[in-house]
ROPA-869851 format. One record per residue (C-alpha): x, y, z; residue number from 0. Coordinates in steps of 0.5 Angstrom, whole numbers. Example, Ala and Ser with C-alpha at 12.3 -4.5 7.8 and 13.67 -1.06 7.14 Angstrom:
PATI	25	-9	16	0
PATI	27	-2	14	1
//
This chain:
PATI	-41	42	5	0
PATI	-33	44	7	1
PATI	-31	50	7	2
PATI	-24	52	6	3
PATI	-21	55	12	4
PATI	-14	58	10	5
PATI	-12	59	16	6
PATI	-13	52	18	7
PATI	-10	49	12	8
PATI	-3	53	13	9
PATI	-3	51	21	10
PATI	-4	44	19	11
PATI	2	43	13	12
PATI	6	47	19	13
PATI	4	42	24	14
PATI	6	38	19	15
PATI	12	41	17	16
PATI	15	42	24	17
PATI	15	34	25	18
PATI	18	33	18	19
PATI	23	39	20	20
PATI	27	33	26	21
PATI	33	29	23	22
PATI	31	21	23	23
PATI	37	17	26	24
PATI	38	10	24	25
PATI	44	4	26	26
PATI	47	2	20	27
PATI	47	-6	21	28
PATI	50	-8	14	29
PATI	55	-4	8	30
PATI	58	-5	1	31
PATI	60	-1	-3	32
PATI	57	-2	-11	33
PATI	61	2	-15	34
PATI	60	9	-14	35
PATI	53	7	-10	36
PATI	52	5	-3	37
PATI	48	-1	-1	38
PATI	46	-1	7	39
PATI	41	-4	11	40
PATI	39	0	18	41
PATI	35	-1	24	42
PATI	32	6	27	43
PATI	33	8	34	44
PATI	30	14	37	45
PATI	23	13	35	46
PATI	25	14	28	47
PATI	20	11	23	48
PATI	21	5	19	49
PATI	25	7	13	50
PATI	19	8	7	51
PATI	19	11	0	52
PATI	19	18	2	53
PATI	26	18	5	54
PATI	28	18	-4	55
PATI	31	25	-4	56
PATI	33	26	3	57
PATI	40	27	4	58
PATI	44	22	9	59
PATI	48	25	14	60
PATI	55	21	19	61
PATI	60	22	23	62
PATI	67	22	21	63
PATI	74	25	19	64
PATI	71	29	16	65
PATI	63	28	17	66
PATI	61	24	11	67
PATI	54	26	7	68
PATI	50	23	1	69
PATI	43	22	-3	70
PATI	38	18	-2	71
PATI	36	15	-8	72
PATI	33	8	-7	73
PATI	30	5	-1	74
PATI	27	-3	0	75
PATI	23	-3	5	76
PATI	22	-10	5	77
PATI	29	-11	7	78
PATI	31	-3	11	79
PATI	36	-2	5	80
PATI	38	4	2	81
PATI	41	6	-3	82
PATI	45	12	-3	83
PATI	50	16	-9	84
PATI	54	22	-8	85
PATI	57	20	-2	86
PATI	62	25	0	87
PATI	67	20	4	88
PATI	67	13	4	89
PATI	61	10	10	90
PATI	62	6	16	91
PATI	61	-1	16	92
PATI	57	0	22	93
PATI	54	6	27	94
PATI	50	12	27	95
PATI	46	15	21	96
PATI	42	22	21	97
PATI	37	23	15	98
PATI	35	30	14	99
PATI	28	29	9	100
PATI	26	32	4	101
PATI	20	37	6	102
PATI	15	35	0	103
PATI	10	39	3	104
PATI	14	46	3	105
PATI	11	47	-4	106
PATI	4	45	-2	107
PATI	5	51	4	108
PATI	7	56	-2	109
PATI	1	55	-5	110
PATI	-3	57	0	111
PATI	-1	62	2	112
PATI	-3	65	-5	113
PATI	-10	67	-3	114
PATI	-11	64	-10	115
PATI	-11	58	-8	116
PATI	-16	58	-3	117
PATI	-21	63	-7	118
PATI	-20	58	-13	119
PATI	-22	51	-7	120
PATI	-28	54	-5	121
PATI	-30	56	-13	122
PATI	-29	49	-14	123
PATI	-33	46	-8	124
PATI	-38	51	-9	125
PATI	-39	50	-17	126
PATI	-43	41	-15	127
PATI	-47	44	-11	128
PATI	-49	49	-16	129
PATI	-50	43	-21	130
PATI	-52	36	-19	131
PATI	-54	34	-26	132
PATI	-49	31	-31	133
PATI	-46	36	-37	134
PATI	-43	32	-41	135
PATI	-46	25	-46	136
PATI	-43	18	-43	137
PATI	-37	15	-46	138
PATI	-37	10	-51	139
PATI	-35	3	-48	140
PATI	-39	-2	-53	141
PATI	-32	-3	-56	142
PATI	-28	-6	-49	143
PATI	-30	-13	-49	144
PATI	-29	-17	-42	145
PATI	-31	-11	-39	146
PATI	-36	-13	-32	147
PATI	-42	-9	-31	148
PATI	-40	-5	-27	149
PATI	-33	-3	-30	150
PATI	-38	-1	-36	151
PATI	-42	4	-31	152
PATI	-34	8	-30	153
PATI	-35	10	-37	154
PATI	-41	14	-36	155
PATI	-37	18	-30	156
PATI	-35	23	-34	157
PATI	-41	26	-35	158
PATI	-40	29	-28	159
PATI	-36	35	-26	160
PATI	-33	31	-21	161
PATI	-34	24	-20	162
PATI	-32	18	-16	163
PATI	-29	11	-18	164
PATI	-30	6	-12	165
PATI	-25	0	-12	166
PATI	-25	-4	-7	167
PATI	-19	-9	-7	168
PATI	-19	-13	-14	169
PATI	-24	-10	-18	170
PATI	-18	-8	-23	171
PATI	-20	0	-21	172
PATI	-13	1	-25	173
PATI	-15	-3	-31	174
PATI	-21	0	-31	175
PATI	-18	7	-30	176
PATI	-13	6	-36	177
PATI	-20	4	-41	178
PATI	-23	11	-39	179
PATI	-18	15	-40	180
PATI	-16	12	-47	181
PATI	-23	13	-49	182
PATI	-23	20	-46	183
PATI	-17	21	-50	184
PATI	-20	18	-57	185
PATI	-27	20	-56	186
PATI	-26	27	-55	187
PATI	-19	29	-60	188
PATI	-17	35	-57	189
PATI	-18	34	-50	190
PATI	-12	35	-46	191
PATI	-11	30	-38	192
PATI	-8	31	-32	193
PATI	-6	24	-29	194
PATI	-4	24	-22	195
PATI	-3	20	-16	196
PATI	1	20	-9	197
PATI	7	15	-11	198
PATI	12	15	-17	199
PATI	10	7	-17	200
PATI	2	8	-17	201
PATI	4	14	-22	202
PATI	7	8	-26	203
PATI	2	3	-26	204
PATI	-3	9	-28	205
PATI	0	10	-33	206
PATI	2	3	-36	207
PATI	-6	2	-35	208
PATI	-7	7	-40	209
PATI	-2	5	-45	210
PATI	-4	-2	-45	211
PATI	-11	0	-47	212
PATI	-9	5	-52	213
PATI	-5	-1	-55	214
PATI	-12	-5	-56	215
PATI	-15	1	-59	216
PATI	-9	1	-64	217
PATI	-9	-6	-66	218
PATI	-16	-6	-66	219
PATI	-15	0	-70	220
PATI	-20	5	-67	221
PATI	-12	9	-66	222
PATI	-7	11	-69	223
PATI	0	11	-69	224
PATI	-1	18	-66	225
PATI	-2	15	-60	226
PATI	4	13	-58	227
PATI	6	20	-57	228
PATI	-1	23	-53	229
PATI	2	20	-46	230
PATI	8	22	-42	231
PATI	11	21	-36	232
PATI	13	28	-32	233
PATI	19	27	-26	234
PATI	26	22	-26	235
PATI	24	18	-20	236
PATI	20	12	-25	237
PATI	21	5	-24	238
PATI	25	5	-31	239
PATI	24	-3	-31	240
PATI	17	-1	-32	241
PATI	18	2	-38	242
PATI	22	-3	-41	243
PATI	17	-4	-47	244
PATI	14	4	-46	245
PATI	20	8	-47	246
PATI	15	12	-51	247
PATI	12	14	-44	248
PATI	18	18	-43	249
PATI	22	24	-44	250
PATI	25	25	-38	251
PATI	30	31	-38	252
PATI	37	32	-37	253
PATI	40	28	-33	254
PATI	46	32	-31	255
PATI	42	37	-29	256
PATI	38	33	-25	257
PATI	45	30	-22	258
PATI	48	36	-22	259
PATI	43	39	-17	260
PATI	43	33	-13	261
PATI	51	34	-12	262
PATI	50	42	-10	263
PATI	44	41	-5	264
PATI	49	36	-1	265
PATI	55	41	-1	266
PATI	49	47	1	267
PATI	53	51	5	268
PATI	52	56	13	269
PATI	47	61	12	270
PATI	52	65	16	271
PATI	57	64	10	272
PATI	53	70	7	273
PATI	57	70	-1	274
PATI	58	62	-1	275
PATI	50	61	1	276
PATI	48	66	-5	277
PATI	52	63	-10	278
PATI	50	56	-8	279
PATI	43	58	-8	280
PATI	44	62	-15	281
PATI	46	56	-18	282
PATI	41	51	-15	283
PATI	36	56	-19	284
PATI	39	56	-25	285
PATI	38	48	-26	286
PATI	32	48	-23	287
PATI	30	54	-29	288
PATI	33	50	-34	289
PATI	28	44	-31	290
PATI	22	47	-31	291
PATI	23	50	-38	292
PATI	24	42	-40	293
PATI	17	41	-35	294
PATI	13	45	-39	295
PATI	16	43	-46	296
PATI	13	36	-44	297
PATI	6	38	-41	298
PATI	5	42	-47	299
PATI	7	36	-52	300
PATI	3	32	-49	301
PATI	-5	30	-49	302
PATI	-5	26	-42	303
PATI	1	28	-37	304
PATI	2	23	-31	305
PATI	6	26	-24	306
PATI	5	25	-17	307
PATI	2	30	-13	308
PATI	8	32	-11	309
PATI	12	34	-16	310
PATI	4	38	-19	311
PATI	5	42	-13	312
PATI	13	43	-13	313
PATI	12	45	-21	314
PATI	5	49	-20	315
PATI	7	55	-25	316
PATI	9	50	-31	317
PATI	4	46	-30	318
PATI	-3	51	-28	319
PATI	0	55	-35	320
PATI	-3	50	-39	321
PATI	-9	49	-35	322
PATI	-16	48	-35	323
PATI	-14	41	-37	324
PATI	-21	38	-39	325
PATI	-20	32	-35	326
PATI	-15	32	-28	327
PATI	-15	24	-25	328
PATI	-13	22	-18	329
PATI	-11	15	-18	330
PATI	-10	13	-11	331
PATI	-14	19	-8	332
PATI	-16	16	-2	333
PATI	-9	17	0	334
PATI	-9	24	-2	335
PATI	-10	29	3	336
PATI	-16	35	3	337
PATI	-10	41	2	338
PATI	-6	36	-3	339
PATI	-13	35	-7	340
PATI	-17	42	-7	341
PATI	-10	46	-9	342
PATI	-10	42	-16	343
PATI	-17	39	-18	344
PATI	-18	46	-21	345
PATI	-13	45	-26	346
PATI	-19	40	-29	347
PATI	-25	43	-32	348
PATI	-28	35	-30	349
PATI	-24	31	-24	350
PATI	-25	24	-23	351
PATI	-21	21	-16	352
PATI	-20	14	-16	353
PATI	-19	9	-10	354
PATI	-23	6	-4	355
PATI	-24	9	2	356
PATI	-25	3	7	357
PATI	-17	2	5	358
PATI	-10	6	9	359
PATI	-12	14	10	360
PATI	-6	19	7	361
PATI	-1	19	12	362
PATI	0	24	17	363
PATI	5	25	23	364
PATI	3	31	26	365
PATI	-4	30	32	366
PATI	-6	37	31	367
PATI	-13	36	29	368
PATI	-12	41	24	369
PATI	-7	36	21	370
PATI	-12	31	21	371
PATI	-17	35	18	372
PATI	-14	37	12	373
PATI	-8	32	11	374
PATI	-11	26	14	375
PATI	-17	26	10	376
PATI	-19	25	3	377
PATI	-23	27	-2	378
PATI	-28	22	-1	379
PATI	-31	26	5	380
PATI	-35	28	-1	381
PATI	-37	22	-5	382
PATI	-45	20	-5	383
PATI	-45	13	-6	384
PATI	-52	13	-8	385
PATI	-51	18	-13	386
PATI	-50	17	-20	387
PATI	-43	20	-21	388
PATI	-41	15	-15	389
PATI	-39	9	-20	390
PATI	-37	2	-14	391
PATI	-34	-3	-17	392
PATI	-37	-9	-14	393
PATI	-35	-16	-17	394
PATI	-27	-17	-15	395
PATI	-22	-24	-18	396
PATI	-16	-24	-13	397
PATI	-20	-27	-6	398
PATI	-23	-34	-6	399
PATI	-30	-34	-4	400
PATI	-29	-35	3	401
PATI	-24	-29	4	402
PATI	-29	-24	-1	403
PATI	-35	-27	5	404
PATI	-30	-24	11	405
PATI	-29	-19	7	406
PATI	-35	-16	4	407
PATI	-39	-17	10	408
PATI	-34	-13	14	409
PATI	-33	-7	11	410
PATI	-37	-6	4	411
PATI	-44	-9	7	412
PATI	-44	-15	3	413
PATI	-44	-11	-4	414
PATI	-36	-14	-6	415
PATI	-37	-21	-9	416
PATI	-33	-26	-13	417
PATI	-34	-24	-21	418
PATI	-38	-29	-25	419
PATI	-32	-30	-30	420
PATI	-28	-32	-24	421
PATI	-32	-37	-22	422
PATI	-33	-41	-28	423
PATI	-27	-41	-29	424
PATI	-23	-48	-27	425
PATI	-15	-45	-27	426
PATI	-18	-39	-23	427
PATI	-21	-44	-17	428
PATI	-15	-48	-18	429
PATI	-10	-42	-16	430
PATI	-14	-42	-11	431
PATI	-14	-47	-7	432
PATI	-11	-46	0	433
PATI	-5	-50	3	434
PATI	-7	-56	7	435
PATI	-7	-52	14	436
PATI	-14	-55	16	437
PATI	-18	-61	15	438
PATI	-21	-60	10	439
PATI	-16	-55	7	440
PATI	-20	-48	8	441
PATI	-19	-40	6	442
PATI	-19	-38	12	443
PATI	-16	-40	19	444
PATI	-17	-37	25	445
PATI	-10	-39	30	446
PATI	-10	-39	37	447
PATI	-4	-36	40	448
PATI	-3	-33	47	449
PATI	-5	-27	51	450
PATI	1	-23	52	451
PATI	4	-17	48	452
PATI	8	-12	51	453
PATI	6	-5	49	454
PATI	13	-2	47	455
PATI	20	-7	47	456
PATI	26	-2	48	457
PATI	31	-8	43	458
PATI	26	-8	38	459
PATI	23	0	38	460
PATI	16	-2	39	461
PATI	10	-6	41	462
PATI	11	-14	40	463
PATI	7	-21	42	464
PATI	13	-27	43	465
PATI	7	-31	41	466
PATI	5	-30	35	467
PATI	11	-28	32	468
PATI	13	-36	34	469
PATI	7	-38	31	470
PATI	8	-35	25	471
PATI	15	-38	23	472
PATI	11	-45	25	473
PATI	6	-43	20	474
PATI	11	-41	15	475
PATI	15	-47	14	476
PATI	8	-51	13	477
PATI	5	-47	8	478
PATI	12	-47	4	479
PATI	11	-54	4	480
PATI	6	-53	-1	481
PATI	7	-47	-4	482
PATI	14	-42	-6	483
PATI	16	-36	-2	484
PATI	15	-31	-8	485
PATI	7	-33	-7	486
PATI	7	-31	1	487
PATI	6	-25	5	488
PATI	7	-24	12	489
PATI	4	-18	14	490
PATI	3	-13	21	491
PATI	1	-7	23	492
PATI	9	-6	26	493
PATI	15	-5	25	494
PATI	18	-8	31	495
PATI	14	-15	31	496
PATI	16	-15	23	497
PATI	23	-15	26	498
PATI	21	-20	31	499
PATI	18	-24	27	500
PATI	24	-23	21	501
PATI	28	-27	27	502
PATI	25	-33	29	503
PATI	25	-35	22	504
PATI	32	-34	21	505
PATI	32	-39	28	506
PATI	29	-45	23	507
PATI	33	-42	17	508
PATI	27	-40	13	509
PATI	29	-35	8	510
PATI	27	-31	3	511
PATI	20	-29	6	512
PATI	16	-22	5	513
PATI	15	-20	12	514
PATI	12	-13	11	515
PATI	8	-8	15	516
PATI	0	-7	13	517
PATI	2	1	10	518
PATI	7	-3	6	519
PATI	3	-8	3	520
PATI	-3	-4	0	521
PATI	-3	-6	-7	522
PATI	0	-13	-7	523
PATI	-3	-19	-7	524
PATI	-1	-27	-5	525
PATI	-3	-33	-5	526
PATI	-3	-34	3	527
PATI	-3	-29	7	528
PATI	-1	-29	15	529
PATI	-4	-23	19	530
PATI	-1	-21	26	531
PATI	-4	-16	29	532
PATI	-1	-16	35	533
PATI	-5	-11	40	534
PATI	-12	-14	36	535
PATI	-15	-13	44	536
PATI	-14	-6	45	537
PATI	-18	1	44	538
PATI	-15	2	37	539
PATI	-17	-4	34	540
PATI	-24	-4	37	541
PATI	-27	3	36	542
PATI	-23	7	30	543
PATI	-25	8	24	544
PATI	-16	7	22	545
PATI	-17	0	24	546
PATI	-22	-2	21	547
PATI	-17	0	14	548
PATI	-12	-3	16	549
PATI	-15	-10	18	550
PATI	-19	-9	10	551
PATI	-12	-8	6	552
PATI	-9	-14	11	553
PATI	-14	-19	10	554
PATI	-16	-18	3	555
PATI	-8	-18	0	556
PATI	-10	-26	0	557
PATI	-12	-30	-6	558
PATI	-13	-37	-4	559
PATI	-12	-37	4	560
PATI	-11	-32	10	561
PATI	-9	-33	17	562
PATI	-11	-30	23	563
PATI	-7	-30	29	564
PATI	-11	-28	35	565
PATI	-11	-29	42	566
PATI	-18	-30	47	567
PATI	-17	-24	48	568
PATI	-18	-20	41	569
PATI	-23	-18	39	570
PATI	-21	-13	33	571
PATI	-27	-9	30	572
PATI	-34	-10	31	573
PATI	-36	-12	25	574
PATI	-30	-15	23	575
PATI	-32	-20	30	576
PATI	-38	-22	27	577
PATI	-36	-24	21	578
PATI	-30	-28	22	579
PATI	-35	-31	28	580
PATI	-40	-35	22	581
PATI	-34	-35	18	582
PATI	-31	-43	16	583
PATI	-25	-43	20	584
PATI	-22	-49	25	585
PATI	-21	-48	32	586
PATI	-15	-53	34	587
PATI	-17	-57	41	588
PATI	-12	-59	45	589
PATI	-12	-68	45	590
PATI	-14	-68	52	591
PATI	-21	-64	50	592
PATI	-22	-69	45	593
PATI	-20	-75	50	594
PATI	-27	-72	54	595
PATI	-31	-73	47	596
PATI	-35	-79	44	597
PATI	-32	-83	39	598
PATI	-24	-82	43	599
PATI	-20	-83	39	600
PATI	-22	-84	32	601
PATI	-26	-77	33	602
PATI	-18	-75	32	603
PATI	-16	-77	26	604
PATI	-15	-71	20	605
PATI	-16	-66	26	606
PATI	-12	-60	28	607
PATI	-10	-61	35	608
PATI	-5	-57	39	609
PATI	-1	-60	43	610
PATI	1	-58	51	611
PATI	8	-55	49	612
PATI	5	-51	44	613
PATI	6	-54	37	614
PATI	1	-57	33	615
PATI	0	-62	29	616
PATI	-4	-66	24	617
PATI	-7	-73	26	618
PATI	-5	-79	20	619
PATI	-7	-85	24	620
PATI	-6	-91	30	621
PATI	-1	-96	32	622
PATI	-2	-101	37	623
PATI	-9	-102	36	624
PATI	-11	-94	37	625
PATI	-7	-94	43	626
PATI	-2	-89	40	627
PATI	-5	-84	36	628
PATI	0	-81	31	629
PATI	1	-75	30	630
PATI	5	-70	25	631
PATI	8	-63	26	632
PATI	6	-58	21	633
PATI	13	-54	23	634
PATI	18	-59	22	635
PATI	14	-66	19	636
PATI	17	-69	26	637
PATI	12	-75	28	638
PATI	9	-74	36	639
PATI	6	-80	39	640
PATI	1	-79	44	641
PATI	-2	-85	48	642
PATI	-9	-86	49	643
PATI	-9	-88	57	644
PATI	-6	-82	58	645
PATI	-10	-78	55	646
PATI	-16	-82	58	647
PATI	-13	-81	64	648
PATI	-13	-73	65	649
PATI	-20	-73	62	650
PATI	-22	-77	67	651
PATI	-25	-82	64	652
//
């Protein structure tokens, strides 16, 4: 049982804070001008993360005549872009950038400096202990057709107070989540849902899901046109394409305002300018009055309001006005942390979290062990997988058999495994057959690369291996060979390799590629997938809880094929070791092992073989009466031709 420690919980957002309170620096490497917007690309420096998502709001700041300042207003992480808006002077074409974040987590402190907050956490801890029997009768699914069997259990998840919904990576947790909550909605007509998740893209999804089954039900006629109005999207930050056919969804408020606020937050003036500072701060407020009025108006319009966690905390008085809601869902939950999920699950009479605990933990930058106790944690620390109000989905239709084999065995026990449906269906194994890599094609290839990494590199700001970044280019242009670049992913867990790697391809002219690091590439999937793990032999890999995630989200991104890249040396976790060790790969030899093998030099044909200049290639055929073996670059399609008594003659045969 957790109990809540006040105390614990401020100085862990505090520790928090006090990092997120340092400028980021960043080195402008390209800029253009798109209208009133700015489109540039940055490398950090300094030891400055990545550019991500949470760098939207933030204010950017560069040295000039004068000094030059703008708002964040969309970051691509694939491509270290950003977009800015409101730029007080034109940008440098290159040079220095400073970003100032924004401090999301200020709202959440607030809130727990309200003893409130904290009494209210316990109470609701306390109230499951209390109660370990269900309250209320199941939902109705019988009316859902092609719903697989566990999917059909989430519906009886909300006859617990609290409740958890096991995704594991291709189950359709967000499709199942939508059809729980339309049913929610329509079995119980006055009921009222809180929807929550930790980024305006998985809010988005969420939400969608929803919609898309309410549309069923409408069609079907089991809603009515009423229900087109039950749902709204509560913040500014959507992604609009996704609404392109749901502007029902949304009722966003005025965009003056939210422009005019962007503009006074970048012209905040010296505290020491006493008058200045007040007038500015007074008319910040009264935009933001003007906002939250709009905020309440739209949360008590509707039946199910969706927001990030986030925005619930920024906008707590509005929102908790309308509470309880009979039900709070938290999408993603797994990567909400402890502070975030016990302030606002109270808003719920009933709350559902929703996500995979062997999937990437909520993000923490401060190391205090407060930090990692209550941000780097999340609410499954409560969940009872044997116990009914745990519902796992258990049978997935993104990952060919064998990659559902590695996977399921390394992190799930053994329970994930390739839906029924899938199987029987002809165009599901044909998307999935994996490119020619191997002899005969296979889903997962183990490919051997060197040894040395360097921990950190000063040019590319953090830890790189040469080797495979080289090997990952080879691999690249062979599997483009047979598949597209948008059905590609390159991942590893640093930005600096991703950088590395982003260079050798551009050495061979390969464009175009998704090169992501593994935090970035949750919830995507591709057909192939290459994995670079780069330090798969240090402590890190082998013995932390954290790796095992990372590793899981990397490997089950793929479809129809992983690779990969591991020297002699690496041994990742231990459990992922021992099912990789029984799983159908392709160790390439070099010639000169098969020259010492029965049956030289016909033992070669179709094999993988690695040549003694490090590039491998694919055995086609002879010449000569087998006395040159003929063998075909996978980089670059070149023809190698080998001779058989050399190779005898360094076997020594």
């Amino acid at each position: 049982m957790i109990n809540i420690d006040q105390h614990r919980i401020l100085h862990a957002l505090d520790s928090e804070l006090e990092v997120q309170d340092r400028a980021l620096h960043y080195r402008i490497t390209r800029c253009e001008q798109q209208g009133r917007l700015w489109a540039l690309n940055v490398d950090p420096v300094a030891g400055s993360p990545p550019v991500s998502e949470r760098l939207e709001g933030a204010v950017a700041w560069w040295p000039g005549s004068p000094n030059g300042q703008a708002e964040v207003v969309v970051v691509h992480p694939e491509e270290d872009r950003l977009v800015l808006r409101f730029a007080s002077q034109p940008l440098p074409s290159s040079g220095k950038l400073h970003i100032y974040p924004v401090k999301f987590l200020e709202s959440l402190r607030e809130l727990w400096e309200n003893d409130a907050t904290a009494r209210n956490a316990q109470r609701w801890l306390n109230s499951f202990t209390a109660s370990d029997r269900p309250h209320a009768t199941p939902l109705d699914s019988s009316s859902w057709s092609g719903l697989r069997q566990g999917q059909r259990r989430a519906f009886e998840l909300t006859r617990w107070q609290r409740a958890f919904l096991w995704g594991p990576p291709g189950t359709g947790k967000t499709y199942t989540l939508g059809r729980v909550a339309a049913q929610y909605l329509m079995q119980h007509p006055r009921s009222r849902i809180l929807l929550l998740s930790t980024t305006n893209p998985a809010v988005d999804e969420a939400l969608a899901a929803v919609d898309d089954a309410l549309s069923v039900a409408r069609e079907a006629g089991r809603a009515n046109e009423h229900s087109l109005d039950w749902c709204v999207r509560i913040g500014s930050r959507f992604i609009a394409s996704k609404y392109a056919k749901r502007r029902h969804l949304l009722a966003d408020p005025d965009e003056n305002d939210v422009m005019a606020l962007v503009q006074l937050e970048a012209q905040r003036p010296e505290k020491s300018d006493t008058a200045a500072y007040v007038a500015w701060f007074e008319a910040c407020e009264r935009i933001r009055a003007r906002l939250r009025r709009r905020t309440t108006e739209l949360v008590e319009a509707s039946r199910l309001a969706a927001m990030t966690t986030t925005l619930a905390a920024f906008q707590f008085d509005q929102v908790s006005s309308f509470a309880p809601f009979d039900l709070i869902v938290f999408d993603e939950a797994s990567q909400v942390g402890l502070a975030s999920a016990f302030a606002l699950a109270p808003l719920g009479k009933q709350s559902v979290f929703a996500g995979d605990p062997r999937q990437l933990s909520p993000i923490v930058q401060s190391t205090k062990p407060a930090a990692l106790e209550w941000l780097g944690r999340s609410s499954f620390e409560l969940m009872d997988s044997q116990h009914a109000s745990t519902c796992m989905l258990d049978e997935q239709s993104r990952m060919a058999p064998d990659i559902c084999k590695v996977v399921s065995g390394a992190f799930y026990k053994g329970a994930l495994r390739v839906a029924e449906d899938a199987l029987r269906d002809p165009s599901w194994r044909k998307a999935r057959q994996p490119p020619p890599l191997t002899n005969p094609p296979r889903e997962v290839v183990l490919q051997p690369v060197g040894t040395e990494a360097h921990p950190f590199s000063p040019r590319y700001n953090g830890p790189i291996r040469m080797e495979s970044a080289v090997a990952a280019a080879v691999l690249v242009r062979a599997v483009l060979r047979t598949i597209s670049v948008g059905d590609l992913l390159v991942v590893t867990p640093f930005h600096s390799q991703r950088a590395m790697i982003r260079e050798q391809l551009a050495r061979i002219d390969v464009r175009g590629v998704t090169i992501s690091t593994v935090h970035r590439a949750q919830g995507s999937e591709r057909h192939t997938v290459i994995f670079d793990p780069v330090q798969a032999n240090s402590d890190f890999f082998r013995r932390t809880l954290d790796a095992n995630r990372l590793v899981n989200v990397a490997l089950s991104r793929a479809k129809a094929c992983v690779v990969l890249l591991l020297s002699a040396e690496d041994r990742l976790c231990g459990a992922i070791a021992d099912v990789l060790k029984h799983a159908m790969v392709e160790q390439p030899r070099s010639a000169q092992e098969y020259a010492q093998m029965d049956g030289f030099p016909k033992n070669m044909l179709g094999q993988l073989v690695m040549l003694a200049n490090g590039v491998l290639v694919r055995i086609t055929g002879f010449e000569s009466r087998e006395q040159v073996i003929l063998g075909r670059s996978l980089s670059d399609d070149s023809v190698h031709r080998l001779s058989t008594k050399t190779l005898r003659d360094l076997a020594g045969r």
